[in-house]
N, C-alpha and C positions, 0 to 999 in steps of 0.2 A: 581248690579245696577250702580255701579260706573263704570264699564265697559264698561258699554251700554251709559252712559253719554259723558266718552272718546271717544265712538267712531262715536256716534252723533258730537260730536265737529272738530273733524275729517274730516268725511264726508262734514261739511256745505258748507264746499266753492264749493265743486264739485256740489252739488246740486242746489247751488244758482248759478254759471255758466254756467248750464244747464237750468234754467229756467230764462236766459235773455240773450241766445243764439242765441234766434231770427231764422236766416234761416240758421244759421249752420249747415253744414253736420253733420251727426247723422248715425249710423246704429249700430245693435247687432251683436253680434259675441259668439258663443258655442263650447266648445272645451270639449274632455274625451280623458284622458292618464293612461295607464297602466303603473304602475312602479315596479321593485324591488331593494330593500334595504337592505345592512346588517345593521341590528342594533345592537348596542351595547352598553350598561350600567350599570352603576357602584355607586357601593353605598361605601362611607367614612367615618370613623371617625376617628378624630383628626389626618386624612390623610394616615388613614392605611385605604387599602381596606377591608372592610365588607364582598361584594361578587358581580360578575359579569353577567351578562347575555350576547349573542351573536346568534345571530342568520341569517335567510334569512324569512325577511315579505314583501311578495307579496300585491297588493294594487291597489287603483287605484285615482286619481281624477276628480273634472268634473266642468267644470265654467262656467259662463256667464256672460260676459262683455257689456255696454252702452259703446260709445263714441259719442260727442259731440263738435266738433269742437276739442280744444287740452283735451278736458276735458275728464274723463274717468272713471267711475262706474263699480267697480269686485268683483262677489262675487263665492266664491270657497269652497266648499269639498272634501274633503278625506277621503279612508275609507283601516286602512290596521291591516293584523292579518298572525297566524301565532304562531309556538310553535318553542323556543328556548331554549339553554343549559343553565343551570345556576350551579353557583359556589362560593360558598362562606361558610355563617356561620350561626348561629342564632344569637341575638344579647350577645347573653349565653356562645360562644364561639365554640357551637356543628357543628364540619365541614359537608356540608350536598352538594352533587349533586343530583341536579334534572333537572325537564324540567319546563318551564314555558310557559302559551299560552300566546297572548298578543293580545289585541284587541285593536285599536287606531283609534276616531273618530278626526276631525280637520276641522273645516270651518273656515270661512273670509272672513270681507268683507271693501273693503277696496279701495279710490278715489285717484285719482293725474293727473298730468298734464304731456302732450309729447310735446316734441321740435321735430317738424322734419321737420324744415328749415336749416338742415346743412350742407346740402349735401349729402355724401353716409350716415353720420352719424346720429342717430337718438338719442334722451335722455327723461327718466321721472324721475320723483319724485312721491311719493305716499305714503299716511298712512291710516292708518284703524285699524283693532280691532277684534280678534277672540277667538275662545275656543276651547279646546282640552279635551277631554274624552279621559284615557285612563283604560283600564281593564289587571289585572296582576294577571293572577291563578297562584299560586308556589303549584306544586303539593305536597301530603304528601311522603315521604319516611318512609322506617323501625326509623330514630333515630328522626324524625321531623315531625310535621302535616304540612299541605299545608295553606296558606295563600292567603285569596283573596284580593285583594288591588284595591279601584279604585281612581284613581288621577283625578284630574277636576281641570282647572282654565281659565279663560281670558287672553289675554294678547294683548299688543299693540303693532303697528308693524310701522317701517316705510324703506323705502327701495328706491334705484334706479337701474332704467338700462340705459345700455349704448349699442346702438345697431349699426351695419354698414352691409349697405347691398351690396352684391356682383354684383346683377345683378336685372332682375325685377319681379326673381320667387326666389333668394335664401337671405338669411339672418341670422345673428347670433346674440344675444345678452348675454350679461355678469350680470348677477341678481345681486344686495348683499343687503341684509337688515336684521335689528337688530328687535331685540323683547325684551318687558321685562312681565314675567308674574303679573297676579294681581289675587291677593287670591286664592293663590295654596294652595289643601286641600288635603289627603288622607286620606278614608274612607280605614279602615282594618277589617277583619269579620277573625277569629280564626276557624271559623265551629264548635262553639262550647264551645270549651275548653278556649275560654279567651271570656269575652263580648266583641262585637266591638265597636272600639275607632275612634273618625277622628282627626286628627294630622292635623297642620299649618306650610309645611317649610315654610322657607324663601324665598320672592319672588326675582330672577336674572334677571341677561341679558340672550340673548343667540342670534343666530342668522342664518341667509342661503344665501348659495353660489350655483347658478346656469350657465351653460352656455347650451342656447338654440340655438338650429339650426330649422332652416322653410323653408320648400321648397314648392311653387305653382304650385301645380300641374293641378290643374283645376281650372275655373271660380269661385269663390266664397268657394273654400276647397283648405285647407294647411296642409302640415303633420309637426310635429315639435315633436323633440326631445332633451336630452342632459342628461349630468351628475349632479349630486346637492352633495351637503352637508349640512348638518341640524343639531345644537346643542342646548340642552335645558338645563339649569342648576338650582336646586334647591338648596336652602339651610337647613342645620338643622333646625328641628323643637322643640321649645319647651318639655319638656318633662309633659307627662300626667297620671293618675294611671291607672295601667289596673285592671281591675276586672272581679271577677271570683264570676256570679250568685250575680252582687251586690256589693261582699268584695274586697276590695284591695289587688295585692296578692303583685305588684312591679310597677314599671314606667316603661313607654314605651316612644320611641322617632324616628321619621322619620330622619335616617340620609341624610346628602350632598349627591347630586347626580350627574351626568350631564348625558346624554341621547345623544347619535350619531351617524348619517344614514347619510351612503355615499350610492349611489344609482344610478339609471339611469331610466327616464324616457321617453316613446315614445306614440304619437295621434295623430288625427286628429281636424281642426278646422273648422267650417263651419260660412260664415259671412252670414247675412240674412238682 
């Protein structure tokens, strides 16, 4: 709920400059890009690595943009998955490799304002507010059982771009914008053998670095693409008892994390 309040708060101004806009040009615009990512993630404590995951998750997004004179209304999903290596320990000490699938949902949505009275160059500002669902099977091996993990939180975002364009079909722009999440939880299920627990890390910054290229190639459709990078970082979690059928057997605890996709995506955009 506090989430949803941020990012009502957020929004108003775009909304309220949209609705006393008057005869300002207006139109929507739809865009789907396909992306792939390594990702890779790492769990700490007291700054020893725990164990690591790496991988390649293929993915896609899809958005829909309002513009309004400078004003500008985005809301966006992502949807990316995908089985990667893992390496590390239990928190027991038991050295363990496996594979882990990983399922990552991500929307957003999110208002700001474009300068682009400045010649070849163009600029915005923008903030908003989204959530991330993510899904983490660690399969069982011979010396370990498999863990399903699912992470969820909010988070608020605010960002700018700076764009320059080349000519009257090409253009590039340079992304970067910070995030900090809000009530990050992780749900763990044991399959069994421990009851499952939800753990509170501690909520961080983190943030993304893109650089987008657009070419016009027809009337009303652009294609665009480029490279990103994307950091999410957790903090430990409180420690909580685990139990087994009820009894307590020990504590359990969500270590430090940070989470990073360097990646490259390409789509099309269609303005209507």
């Amino acid at each position: 709920m506090r989430a949803a309040w941020m990012g009502v708060g957020l929004l108003l101004p775009v909304w309220a400059a949209a609705a006393v806009g008057g005869d300002a040009p207006h139109r929507w615009q739809a865009g789907l890009a396909f992306s792939f990512r390594q990702f890779h993630y790492e769990e700490t404590v007291n700054g020893a690595v725990l164990d690591r995951e790496s991988g390649a998750l293929p993915g896609f997004n899809a958005d829909l943009r309002y513009t309004r004179g400078a004003w500008f209304a985005r809301g966006r999903i992502g949807y990316f998955a995908g089985g990667v290596d893992y390496d590390g320990q239990t928190q027991g000490g038991v050295p363990v490799l496996s594979r882990t699938d990983e399922a990552i949902f991500d929307g957003a949505l999110v208002g700001g304002h474009r300068w682009s009275d400045l010649g070849r160059w163009s600029a915005a500002a923008y903030g908003g507010f989204g959530y991330r669902h993510w899904e983490r099977d660690i399969r069982s091996t011979p010396v370990a059982s498999g863990i399903f993990e699912t992470y969820r939180w909010a988070y608020a975002l605010l960002g700018t771009t700076l764009g320059y364009r080349f000519g009257p079909r090409t253009r590039v722009a340079l992304d970067a914008g910070l995030t900090r999440t809000i009530g990050a939880q992780v749900a763990a299920d044991f399959g069994g053998v421990f009851d499952a627990v939800t753990l509170e890390p501690a909520d961080r910054f983190g943030g993304r670095l893109g650089l987008r290229f657009a070419y016009r190639w027809a009337p009303g459709w652009t294609v665009r693409g480029g490279p990103f990078v994307r950091w999410w970082v957790l903090g430990r979690s409180p420690a909580r008892a685990l139990t087994q059928q009820g009894s307590p057997v020990t504590s359990v605890f969500e270590p430090a994390s940070i989470t990073r996709s360097v990646g490259f995506e390409a789509g099309v955009v269609h303005r209507f």
